[in-house]
N, C-alpha and C positions, 0 to 999 in steps of 0.2 A: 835286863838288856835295854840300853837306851832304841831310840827310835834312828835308823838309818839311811840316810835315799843314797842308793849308789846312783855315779852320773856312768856311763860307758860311751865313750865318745871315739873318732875314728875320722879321719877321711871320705868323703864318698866311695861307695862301692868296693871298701876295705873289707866287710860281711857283716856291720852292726847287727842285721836284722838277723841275719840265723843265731850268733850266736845270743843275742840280746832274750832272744824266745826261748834257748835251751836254759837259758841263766833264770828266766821267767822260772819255767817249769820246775827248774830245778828249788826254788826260792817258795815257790808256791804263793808268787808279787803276777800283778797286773804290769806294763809298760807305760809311760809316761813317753812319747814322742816329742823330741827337740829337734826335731826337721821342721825347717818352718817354711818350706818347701810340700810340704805331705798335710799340711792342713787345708789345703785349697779342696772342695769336693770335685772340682772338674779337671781338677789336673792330675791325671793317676798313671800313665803309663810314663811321662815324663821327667816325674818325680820318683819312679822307683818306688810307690807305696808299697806294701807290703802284701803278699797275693790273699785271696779269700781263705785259702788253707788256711796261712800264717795268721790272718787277724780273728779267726775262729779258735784257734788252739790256745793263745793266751789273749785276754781284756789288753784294747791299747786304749789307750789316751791321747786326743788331739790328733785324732787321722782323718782328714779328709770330715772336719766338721764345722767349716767355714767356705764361704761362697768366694769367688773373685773379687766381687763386687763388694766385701766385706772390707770394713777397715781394722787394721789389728795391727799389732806393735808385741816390740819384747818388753815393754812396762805392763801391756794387758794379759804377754803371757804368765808373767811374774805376777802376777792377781791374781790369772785362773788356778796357776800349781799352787800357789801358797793355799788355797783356800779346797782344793781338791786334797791336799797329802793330807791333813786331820783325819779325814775320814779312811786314809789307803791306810795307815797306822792304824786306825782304830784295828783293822783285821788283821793288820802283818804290822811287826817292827821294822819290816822293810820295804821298799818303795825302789823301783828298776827305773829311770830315766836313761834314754837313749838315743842318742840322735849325733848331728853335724853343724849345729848353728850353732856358733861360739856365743856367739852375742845371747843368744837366747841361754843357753845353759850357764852362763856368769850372772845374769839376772835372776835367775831361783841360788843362784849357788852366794852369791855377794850382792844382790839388791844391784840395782841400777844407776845409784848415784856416781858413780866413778864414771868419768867419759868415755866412753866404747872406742876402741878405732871405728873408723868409714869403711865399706865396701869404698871398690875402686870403683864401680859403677855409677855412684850417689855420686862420688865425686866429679865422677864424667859429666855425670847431665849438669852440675850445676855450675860447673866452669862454660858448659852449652847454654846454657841461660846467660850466664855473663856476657859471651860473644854476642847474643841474639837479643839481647834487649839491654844490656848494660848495668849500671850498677842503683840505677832508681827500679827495675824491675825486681833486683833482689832485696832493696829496699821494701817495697810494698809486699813481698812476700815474709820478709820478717814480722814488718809488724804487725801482719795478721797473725802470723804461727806463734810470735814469743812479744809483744809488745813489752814487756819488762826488759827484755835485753833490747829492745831497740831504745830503748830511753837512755841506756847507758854506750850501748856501741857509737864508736868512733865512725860515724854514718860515710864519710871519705873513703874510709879502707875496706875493698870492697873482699879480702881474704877473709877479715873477722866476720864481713857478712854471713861468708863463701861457708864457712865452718860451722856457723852457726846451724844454718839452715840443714849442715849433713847430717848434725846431730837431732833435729827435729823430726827429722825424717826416717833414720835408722832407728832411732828408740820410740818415736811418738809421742813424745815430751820435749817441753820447752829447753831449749839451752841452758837457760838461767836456772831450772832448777837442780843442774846438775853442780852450779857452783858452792855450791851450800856445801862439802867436802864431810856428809851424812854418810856412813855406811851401815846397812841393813844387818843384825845377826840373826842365827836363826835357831831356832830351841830342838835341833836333829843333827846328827852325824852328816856330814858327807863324804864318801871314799868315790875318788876319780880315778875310774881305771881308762886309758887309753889303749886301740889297739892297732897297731900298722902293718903293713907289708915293704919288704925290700920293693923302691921306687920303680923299679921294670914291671916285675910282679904286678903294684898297683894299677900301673897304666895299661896292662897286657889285661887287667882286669873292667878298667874302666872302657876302653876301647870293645871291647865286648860286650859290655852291657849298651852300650849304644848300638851294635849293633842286632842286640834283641830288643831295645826297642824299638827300634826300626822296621822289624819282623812283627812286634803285637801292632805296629798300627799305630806308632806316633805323628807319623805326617799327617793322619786322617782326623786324630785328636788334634793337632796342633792349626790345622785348619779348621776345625770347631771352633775354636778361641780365636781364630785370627779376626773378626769383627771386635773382640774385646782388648784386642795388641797395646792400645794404650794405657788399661792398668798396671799399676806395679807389682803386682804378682805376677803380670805376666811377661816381667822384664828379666827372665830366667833363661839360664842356659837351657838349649832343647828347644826352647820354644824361637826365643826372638832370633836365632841362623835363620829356622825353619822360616819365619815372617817374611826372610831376607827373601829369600826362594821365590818365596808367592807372590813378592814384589817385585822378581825378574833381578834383583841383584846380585845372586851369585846362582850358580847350579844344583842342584841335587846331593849331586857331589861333594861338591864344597861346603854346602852346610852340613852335610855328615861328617866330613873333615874337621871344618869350623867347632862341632858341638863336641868332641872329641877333644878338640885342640883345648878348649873354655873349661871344659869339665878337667883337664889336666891341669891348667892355671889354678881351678876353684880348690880342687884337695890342697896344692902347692899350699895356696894361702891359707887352708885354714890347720894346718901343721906350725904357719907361723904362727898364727894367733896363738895357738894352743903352746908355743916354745915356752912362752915366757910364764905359764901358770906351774911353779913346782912343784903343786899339790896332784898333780898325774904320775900315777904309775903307770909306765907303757909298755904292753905286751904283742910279741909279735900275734898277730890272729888264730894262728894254730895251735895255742901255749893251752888249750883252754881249761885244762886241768889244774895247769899254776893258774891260771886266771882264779878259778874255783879255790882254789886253797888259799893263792891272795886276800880272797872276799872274808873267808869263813872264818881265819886269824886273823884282819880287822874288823869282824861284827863281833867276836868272842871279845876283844878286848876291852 
């Protein structure tokens, strides 16, 4: 039997993490986290980490094993897995990856060389940098991030800057190395299972869990980091409504509303991401039996 990393991916708060652990257990695999949200160590009620029960009962990977202050990328995550699965193979033919960052789970799964889409947030700030400093400011911040493509960009047009710079940002690599049209294989199976809920269901879902976070004590964590508000980890739904608050902009209220609202955009989007990969079979959440016989007739083959 060849070696196989199954990826199980989902929505937020569609239930990765129960079923990811029974799928664990049942496999007799460790988990591999592609929440890139859930590797901050300070950020754990807001992220949804996985409760002390659940990270004792199966080995994860990548939870809460990085600082705010840390700098990290999906090219450094696609270093860490590639060089952590040798050894998960070495025990088991199989390898569980599980998580909601598209971006990150295409980089173990096809390397990084293919352009990523943007979050829409990377692209908010840096159309805000445009307005606030114009287009020598995005200048100077090229060609420190990718001096090779500032040699070649059209230095006028300040869209191919504007583009450049999302992509340096979301992946943590240079623009230009992504033109080189290299893609990565890899010597192991992957089966991508997806899992969703009918659209009410999820939001009746995620609405809920914001309001249990609310109840462990997110405002109190999210005022912990608010001295650190200007890293980009902590430019996350949950946190930066809650900023808003503590800055007198909106109510209490309202950013429970707001954090609700954002985390409903966030699954939207990353359902799209995942449209266009046909290498996903999707099952609804509760299938979990088909899920299980899915898995068992593509690792026998």
């Amino acid at each position: 039997m060849k070696n196989n990393l199954i990826v199980l991916l989902g929505p937020t708060s569609v239930g990765k993490t129960d079923i990811s652990i029974r799928l664990a257990a049942e496999i007799g695999c460790g988990i591999i986290s592609a929440d890139s949200r859930q590797f901050y160590r300070e950020m754990k009620i807001g992220t949804a980490v996985p409760s002390d029960e659940q990270l004792s009962a199966v080995k994860h990977h990548f939870v809460r094993f990085i600082s705010i202050n840390d700098y990290y990328s999906a090219s450094l995550y696609e270093r860490d897995v590639m060089k952590l699965l040798p050894d998960l193979f070495r025990k088991n033919r199989i390898a569980l990856m599980t998580g909601g960052s598209g971006l990150y789970i295409d980089a173990v799964c096809n390397g990084i060389d293919d352009i990523p889409d943007v979050d829409i947030e990377i692209r908010e700030k840096y159309a805000v940098k445009y307005r606030e400093e114009g287009i020598e400011g995005l200048r100077i911040l090229l060609k420190h991030l990718d001096p090779d493509y500032y040699e070649k960009v059209d230095l006028r047009n300040y869209k191919r800057i504007i583009r450049a710079l999302e992509i340096c940002e979301t992946t943590g690599r240079p623009y230009s190395a992504f033109l080189t049209k290299q893609k990565r294989q890899r010597d192991f199976g992957i089966i991508k299972v997806g899992i969703n809920r009918p659209r009410e269901e999820l939001y009746e879902r995620i609405n809920s869990r914001v309001d249990d976070m609310m109840m462990k004590g997110l405002e109190e964590e999210a005022g912990n980091l608010y001295p650190f508000r200007h890293l980009n980890a902590l430019n996350s739904v949950g946190y930066r409504e809650l900023f808003d608050y503590f800055d007198k902009a909106v109510s209490l209220e309202k950013a429970i509303a707001l954090i609700k609202r954002n985390t409903r955009r966030f699954a939207k989007r990353q359902l799209t991401w995942w449209s266009r990969d046909k290498e996903i079979t999707w099952f609804n959440a509760d299938e979990e039996e088909r899920i299980s016989g899915f898995l068992r007739q593509r690792i026998s083959e």
